[in-house]
C-alpha positions as CSV (number, residue, x, y, z in Angstrom):
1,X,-48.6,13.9,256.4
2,X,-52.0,13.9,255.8
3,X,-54.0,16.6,258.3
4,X,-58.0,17.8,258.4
5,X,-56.8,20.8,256.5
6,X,-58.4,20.5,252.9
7,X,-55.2,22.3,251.2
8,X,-53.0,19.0,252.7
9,X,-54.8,16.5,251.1
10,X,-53.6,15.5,247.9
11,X,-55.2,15.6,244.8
12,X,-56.4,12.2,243.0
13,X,-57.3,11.3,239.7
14,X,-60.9,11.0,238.9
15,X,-62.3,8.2,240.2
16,X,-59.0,7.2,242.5
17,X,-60.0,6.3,245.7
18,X,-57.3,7.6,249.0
19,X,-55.5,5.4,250.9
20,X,-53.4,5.7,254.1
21,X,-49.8,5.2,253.1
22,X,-48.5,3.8,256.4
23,X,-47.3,5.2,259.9
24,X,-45.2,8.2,258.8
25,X,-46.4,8.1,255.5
26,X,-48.7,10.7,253.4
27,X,-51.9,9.4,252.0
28,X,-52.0,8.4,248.5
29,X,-54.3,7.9,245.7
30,X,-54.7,4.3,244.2
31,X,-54.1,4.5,240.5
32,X,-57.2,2.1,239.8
33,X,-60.2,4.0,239.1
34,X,-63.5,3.3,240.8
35,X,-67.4,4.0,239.8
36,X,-69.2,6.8,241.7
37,X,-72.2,4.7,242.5
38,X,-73.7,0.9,242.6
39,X,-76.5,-1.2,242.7
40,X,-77.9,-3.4,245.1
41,X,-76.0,-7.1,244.8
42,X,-73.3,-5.7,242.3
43,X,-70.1,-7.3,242.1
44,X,-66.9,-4.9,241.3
45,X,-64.1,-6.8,239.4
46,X,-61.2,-5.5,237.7
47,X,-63.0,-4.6,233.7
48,X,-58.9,-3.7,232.5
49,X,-56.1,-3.0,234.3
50,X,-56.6,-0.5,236.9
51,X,-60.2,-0.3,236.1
52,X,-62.4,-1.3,238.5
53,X,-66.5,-1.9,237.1
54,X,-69.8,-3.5,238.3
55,X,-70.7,-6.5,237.4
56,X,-74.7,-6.7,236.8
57,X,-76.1,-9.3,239.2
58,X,-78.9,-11.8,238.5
59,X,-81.4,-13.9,240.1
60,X,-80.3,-17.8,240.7
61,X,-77.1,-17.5,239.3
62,X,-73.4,-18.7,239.6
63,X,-70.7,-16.5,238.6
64,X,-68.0,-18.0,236.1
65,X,-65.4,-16.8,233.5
66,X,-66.0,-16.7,229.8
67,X,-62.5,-17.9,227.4
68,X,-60.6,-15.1,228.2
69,X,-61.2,-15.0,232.0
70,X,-63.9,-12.0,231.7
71,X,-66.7,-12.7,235.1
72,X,-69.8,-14.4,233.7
73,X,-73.1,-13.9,235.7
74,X,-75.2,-16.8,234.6
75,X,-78.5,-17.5,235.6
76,X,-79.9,-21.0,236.7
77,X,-83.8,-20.1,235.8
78,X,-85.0,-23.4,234.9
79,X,-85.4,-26.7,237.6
80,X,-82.5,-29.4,236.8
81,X,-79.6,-26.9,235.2
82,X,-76.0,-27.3,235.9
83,X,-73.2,-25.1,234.5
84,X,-71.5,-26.8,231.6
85,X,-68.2,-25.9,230.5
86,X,-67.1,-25.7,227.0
87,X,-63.8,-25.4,224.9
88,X,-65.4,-22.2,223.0
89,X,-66.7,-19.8,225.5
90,X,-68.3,-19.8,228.8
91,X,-69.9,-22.4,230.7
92,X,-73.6,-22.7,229.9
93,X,-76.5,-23.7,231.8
94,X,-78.0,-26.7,230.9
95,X,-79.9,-29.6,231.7
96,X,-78.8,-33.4,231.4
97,X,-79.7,-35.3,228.5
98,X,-81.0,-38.9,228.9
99,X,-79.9,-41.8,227.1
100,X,-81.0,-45.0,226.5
101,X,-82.3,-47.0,229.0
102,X,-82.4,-43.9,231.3
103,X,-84.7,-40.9,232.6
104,X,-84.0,-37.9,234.2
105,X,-86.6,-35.9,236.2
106,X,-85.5,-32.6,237.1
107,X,-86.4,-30.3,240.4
108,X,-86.4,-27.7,242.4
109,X,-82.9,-28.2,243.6
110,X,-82.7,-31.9,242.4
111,X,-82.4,-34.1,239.8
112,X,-83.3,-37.6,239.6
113,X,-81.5,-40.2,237.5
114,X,-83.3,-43.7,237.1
115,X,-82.9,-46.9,234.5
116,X,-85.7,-47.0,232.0
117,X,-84.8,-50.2,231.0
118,X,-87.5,-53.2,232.1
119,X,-86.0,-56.0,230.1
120,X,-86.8,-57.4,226.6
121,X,-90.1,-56.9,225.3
122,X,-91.8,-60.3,224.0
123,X,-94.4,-60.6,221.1
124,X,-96.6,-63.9,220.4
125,X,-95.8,-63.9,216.6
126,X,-99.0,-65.8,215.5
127,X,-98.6,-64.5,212.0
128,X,-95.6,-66.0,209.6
129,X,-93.6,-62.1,208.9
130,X,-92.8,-59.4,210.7
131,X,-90.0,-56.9,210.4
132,X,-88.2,-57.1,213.9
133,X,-87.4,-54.4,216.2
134,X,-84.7,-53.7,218.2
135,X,-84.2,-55.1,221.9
136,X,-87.5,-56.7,221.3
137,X,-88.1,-60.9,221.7
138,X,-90.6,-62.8,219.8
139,X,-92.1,-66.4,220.2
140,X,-92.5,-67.9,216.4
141,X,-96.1,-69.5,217.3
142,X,-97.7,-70.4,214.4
143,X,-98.5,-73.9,212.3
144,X,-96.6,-72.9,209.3
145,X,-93.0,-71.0,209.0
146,X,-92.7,-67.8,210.4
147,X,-90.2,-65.4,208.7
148,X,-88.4,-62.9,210.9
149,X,-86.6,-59.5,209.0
150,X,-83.7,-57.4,210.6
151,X,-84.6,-54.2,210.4
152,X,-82.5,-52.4,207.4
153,X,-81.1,-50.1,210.1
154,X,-80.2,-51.4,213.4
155,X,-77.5,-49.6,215.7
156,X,-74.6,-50.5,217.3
157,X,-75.6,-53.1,220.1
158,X,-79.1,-54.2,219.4
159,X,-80.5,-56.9,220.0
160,X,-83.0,-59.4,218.6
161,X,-84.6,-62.9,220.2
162,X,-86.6,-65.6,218.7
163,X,-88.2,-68.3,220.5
164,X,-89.5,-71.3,219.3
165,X,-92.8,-72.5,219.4
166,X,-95.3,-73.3,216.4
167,X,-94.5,-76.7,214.4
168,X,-93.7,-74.3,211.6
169,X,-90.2,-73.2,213.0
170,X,-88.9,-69.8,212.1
171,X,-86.6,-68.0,209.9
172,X,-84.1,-65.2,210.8
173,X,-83.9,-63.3,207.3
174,X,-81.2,-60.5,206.6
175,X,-81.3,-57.9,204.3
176,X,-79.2,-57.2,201.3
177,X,-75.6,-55.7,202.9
178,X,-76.6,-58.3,205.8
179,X,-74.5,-60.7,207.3
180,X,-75.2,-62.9,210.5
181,X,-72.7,-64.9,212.2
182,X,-72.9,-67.9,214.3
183,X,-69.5,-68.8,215.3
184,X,-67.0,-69.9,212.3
185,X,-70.2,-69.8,210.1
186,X,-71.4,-66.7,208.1
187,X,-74.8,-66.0,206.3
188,X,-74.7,-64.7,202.5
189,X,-75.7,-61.1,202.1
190,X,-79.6,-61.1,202.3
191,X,-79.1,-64.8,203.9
192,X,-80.9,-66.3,207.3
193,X,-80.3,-68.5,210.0
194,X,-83.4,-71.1,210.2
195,X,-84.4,-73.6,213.2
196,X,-84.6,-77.3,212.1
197,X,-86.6,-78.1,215.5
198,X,-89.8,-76.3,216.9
199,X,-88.1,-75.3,219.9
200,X,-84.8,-74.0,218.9
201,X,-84.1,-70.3,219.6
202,X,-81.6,-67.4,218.6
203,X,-80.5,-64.0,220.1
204,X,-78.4,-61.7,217.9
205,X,-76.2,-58.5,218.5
206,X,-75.8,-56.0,215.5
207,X,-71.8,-55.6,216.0
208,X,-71.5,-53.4,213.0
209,X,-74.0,-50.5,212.7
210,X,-77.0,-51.9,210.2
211,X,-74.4,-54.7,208.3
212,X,-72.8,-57.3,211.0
213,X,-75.0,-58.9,213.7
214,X,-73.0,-61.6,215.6
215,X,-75.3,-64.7,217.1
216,X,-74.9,-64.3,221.4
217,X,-77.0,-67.2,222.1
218,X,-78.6,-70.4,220.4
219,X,-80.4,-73.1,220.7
220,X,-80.8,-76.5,217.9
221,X,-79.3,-77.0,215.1
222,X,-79.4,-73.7,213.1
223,X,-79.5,-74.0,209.2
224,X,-77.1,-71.0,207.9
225,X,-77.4,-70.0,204.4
């Protein structure tokens, strides 16, 4: 048994620390190894087997594991971060990404998700063309015909309205590669849908990225070509 004579204490390896072995028992080393000093907020964590190391601390930060399991001190320094994992390495921070229709204000300690969203967007079309753009409505309002384009590119889900309104009626013209659909009925390539009374109306969905755009909603008689 250990006793307060030096020459009965046994003899470690460098950086072993003692430990009591038990009533009846002699003291023993431990065979992991410890550092001589630390810091102020340092974390120790097994670096290897039987090695125990500081781990650096940092201001506003979570601690996490890296792809083999290594402690990762990452800092949150930035209003609106969160710790994103990843099938390559450590978790990251980072901040959210809006998408469409949607904002995202970040905080101290908050972050606010809200629709941007307000509806269709309506244009008097006094003039007779105008290249449409998406998720936008417009009111053909003019004496003569007014000519409406699809965009060349359009993504996945957007949408176009026309109302009617000037004598002239309107035209819903596609581009070459274009189709529109109403029902059983198809456009050519580069063909249109056309009212055949001032007050008919049309809203289309592109269903294929920039080709297929499939008629939602009508009004009249459309003329497909």
């Amino acid at each position: 048994m250990t006793t307060n004579s030096g020459s009965n204490i046994p003899t470690g390896a460098s950086g072993t620390i003692l430990t009591g072995g038990g009533v009846g028992s002699n003291s023993v080393f431990t065979t992991a190894t410890y550092p001589a000093t630390t810091t102020v907020s340092q974390l120790l964590y097994s670096s290897s087997a039987n090695v125990v190391a500081g781990l650096a601390t940092a201001n506003r930060a979570v601690v996490t594991t890296n792809a083999t399991g290594v402690p990762v001190v990452t800092a949150l320094a930035t209003d609106g971060q969160l710790i994103i994992g990843s099938t390559a390495g450590a978790p990251a921070a980072a901040t959210l990404t809006a998408g469409a229709g949607v904002t995202i204000t970040n905080g101290s300690n908050s972050i606010t998700v809200a629709t941007s969203a307000v509806g269709t967007t309506w244009t008097d079309q006094t003039t007779t063309t105008v290249t449409m753009t998406a998720n936008n409505g417009y009111i053909a309002d003019n004496a003569g015909l007014v000519t409406l384009t699809i965009p060349a590119t359009a993504a996945l889900g957007a949408e176009f309205t026309i109302a009617g309104k000037g004598a002239g009626g309107w035209l819903l013209q596609a581009n070459t590669g274009q189709t529109i659909h109403l029902g059983s009925s198809a456009t050519s390539s580069a063909g249109s849908l056309a009212s055949t009374n001032q007050w008919d109306g049309v809203k289309i969905v592109c269903v294929t990225a920039n080709t297929i755009f499939a008629v939602v909603s009508a009004v009249g008689n459309l003329t497909v070509v």
